[in-house]
Residue, then its C-alpha position, 0 to 999 in steps of 0.5 A: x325657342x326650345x323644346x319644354x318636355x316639363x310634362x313628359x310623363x304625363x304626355x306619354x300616359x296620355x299617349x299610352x291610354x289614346x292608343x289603347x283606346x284604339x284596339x276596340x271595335x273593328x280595328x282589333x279585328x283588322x289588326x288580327x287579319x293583318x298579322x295573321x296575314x304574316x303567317x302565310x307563306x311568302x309564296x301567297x301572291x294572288x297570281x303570277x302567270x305568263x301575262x297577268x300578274x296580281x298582287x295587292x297589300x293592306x295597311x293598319x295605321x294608328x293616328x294621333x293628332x292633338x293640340x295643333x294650331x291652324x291658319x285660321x288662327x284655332x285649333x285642330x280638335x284632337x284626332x284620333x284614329x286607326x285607318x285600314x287601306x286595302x289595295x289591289x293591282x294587275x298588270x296584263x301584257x296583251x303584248x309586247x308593246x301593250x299593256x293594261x294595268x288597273x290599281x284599285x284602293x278601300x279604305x275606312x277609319x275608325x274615330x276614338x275621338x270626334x266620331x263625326x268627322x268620320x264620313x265613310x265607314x267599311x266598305x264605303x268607297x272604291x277607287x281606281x288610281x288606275x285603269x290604264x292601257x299602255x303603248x310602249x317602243x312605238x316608231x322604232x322605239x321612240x314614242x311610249x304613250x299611256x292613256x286613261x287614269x295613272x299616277x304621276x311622280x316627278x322629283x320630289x313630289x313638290x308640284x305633281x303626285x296627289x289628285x285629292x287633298x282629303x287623304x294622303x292615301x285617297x287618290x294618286x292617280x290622274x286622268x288623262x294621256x301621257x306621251x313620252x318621247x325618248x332621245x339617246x340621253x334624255x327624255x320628254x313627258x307631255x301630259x295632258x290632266x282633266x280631274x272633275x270634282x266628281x269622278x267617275x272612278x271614285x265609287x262612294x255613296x254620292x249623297x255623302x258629297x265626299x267628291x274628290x275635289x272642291x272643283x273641276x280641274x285640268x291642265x298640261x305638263x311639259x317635263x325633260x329629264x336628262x340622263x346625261x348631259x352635265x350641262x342640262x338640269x336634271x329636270x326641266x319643266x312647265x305646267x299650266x293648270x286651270x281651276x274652276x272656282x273654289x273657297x269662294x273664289x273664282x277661276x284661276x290660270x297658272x303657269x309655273x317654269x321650274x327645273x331641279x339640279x342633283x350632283x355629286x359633289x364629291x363621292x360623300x356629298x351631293x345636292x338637290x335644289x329645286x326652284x319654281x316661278x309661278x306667274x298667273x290670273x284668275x278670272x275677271x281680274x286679279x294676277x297670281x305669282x309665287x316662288x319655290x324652293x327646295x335645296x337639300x345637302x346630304x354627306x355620307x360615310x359609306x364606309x361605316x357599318x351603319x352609312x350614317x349621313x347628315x342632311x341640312x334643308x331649306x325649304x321655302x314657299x312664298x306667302x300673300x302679302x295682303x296689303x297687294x291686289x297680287x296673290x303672291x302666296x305659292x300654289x302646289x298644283x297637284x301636290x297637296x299631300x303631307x310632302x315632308x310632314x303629317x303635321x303640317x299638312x293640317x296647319x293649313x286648314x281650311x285649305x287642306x294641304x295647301x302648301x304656301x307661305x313656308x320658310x323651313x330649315x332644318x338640319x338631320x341624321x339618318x342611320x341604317x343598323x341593318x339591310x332592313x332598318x332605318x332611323x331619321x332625325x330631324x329638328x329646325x324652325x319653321x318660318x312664314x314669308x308672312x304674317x299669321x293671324x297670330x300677327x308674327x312671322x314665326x310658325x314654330x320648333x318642328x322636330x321629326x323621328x321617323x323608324x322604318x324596319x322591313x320584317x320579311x318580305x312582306x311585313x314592314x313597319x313604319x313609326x313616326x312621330x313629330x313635335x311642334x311648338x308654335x311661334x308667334x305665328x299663331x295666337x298661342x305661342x309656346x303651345x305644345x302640338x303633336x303627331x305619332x302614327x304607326x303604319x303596318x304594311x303587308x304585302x300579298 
């Protein structure tokens, strides 16, 4: 299955008229600050002193979704939208071994299409992806420990980053305490997680019902990385997690064992490889399992100007066989953001980004024209381990162009845009869907 650009002009006039549309209003006014914003001397940081440091950045991102198919066998309505993030963090070193940092997050969209699914508006909600106190080099530097609300990032993002599945810059942070305990060659993270529905930290009208969460959840992550030892994987790690009912369904308990491995093969080519097992059972019945997969390839050349590299990817989520009383589709634990792809993020409505039943391998190329640029490529097929309400197993031909250049130090610029044409996997086949987003970002 191929590409068919036929209607390519008519496409990119669409595409011009779309985002023309979204300069109206407010936007205009956001899009004005955050540039004049880039006028202001590169020194503007809100505050740096001995102990308390103050920073925060604000981004402009214009969206344009149209004519994606879903899981349930429709289509995503055309989106299209411009979104202003604005955050702000301090860190405050009480002293030497403790210290308290707070990241707060508002954002509001403005809709050009489909107004009303546009459920909170400037400013609406606040929220805190951290409020924490941390305790470092205790027991003679053995033993950091942090506590209260922080973000969590291991490997690639697969299984642990994001909190909240109803926007990709919504919430990344976790509720919960966080004890690392650091050996010569590696060390080991025991994370104990409770995220309710309804958290204390998010600041919002209440009677808009724009929770976090669909339900309450928790949960506990044993995680060794390893610094040195050839024989070990770089990351081991277990993680158990329970959610309480949700899309109609009951209470369910996962435990999921996985490790990643990264070499350098050669000086120009290095591996990656994740793989996760999943085993679990909900409530009154009922046994889950899964499998993940993430093996990735890149070769370099260094030693030209622009250090081009190449990279092939497979990427594979199992999917439920539903002729089984077992649920044997993949669950992303905490990872329900866009992970590789803006666009295929949505597919999964109703269950937004629910990560499973995926079989994606694609190959690319990235280049580097300067210190401040890069460009990526990507194109591959995107399978499913099972059928779709299309009836075959074929989701589709995903093509990704992603441009990022860094103006100065605080102005940069991210484009990307991505192309599918859907298989047998959906009702329509052969259909067209597309994603472009341009994402400003100033620092301050």
């Amino acid at each position: 299955m191929f590409f068919r650009f036929s209607g390519q002009q008519d496409c990119q006039k669409n595409m011009l008229f779309k985002y023309k549309r979204l300069y109206r209003g407010r936007f205009t006014l956001c899009l004005v600050i955050l540039l004049a914003g880039a006028c202001l001397p590169l020194s503007a940081d809100i505050y740096h002193g001995d102990n308390l440091h103050i920073d925060g950045d604000a981004r402009v991102k214009l969206i344009v979704i149209d004519e994606l198919p879903l899981d349930t066998g429709t289509k995503l309505p055309e989106l299209n939208y411009a979104e202003t993030v604005l955050a702000l963090w301090g860190t405050w070193q009480q002293s030497e071994n403790v210290r308290y940092k707070a990241w707060l997050k508002t954002g509001f969209r403005n809709y050009a299409t489909n107004k009303q699914v546009n459920n909170y508006r400037f400013v609406d909600e606040f929220i805190f992806h951290e409020l924490s106190v941390e305790y470092s080099n205790l027991f003679d530097g053995f033993v950091d420990i942090t506590v209260g609300r922080f973000p969590l990032h291991y490997g690639h993002g697969l299984l642990i980053l994001e909190s909240s599945p109803l926007d990709a810059e919504r919430s990344y942070g976790f509720n919960g305490v966080k004890t690392r305990f650091k050996f010569d060659s590696f060390h080991v993270d025991l994370i104990g997680i409770y995220s309710p529905d309804d958290d204390p930290l998010l600041i919002n009208n209440k009677h808009k019902k724009l929770k976090l969460l669909e339900s309450d959840e928790e949960g506990f992550v044993a995680y060794m990385t390893n610094q040195s030892h050839a024989w070990l994987p770089k990351d081991l790690y277990y993680m158990y997690k329970h959610e309480e009912p949700r899309f109609g369904r009951g209470d369910v308990y996962f435990h999921t064992l996985g490790f990643i491995v990264e070499e350098s093969i050669n000086d120009a080519l290095t591996g990656y490889w994740e793989l996760a097992g999943q085993k679990g059972h909900r409530r009154g019945g009922g046994d889950t399992k899964g499998w993940l997969s993430d093996i990735i390839f890149t070769y370099t050349w260094r030693e030209f100007t622009w250090r081009p590299e190449v990279f092939a990817n497979n990427y594979y989520l199992s999917g439920d066989d539903p002729s089984t009383q077992t649920e044997e589709g993949w669950h992303g634990l905490w990872s329900r953001w866009p992970q590789y792809s803006y666009l295929l993020v949505w597919s999964f409505i109703p269950k937004i980004g629910e990560w499973s039943n995926l079989n994606w391998s694609r190959i690319g190329a990235r280049v580097y024209p300067d210190t401040n640029s890069s460009f990526e490529m990507s194109f591959g097929s995107v399978k499913a381990p099972e059928k779709g309400p299309g009836g075959g197993n074929d989701r589709g031909d995903l093509l990704i162009l992603l441009y990022k250049h860094k103006f100065d130090e605080k102005l940069s610029v991210a484009l990307r845009g991505e192309f599918l044409e859907s298989g047998d996997y959906y009702p329509e086949t052969g259909n067209l869907s597309w994603e472009t987003r341009i994402d400003f970002k100033f620092n301050f």
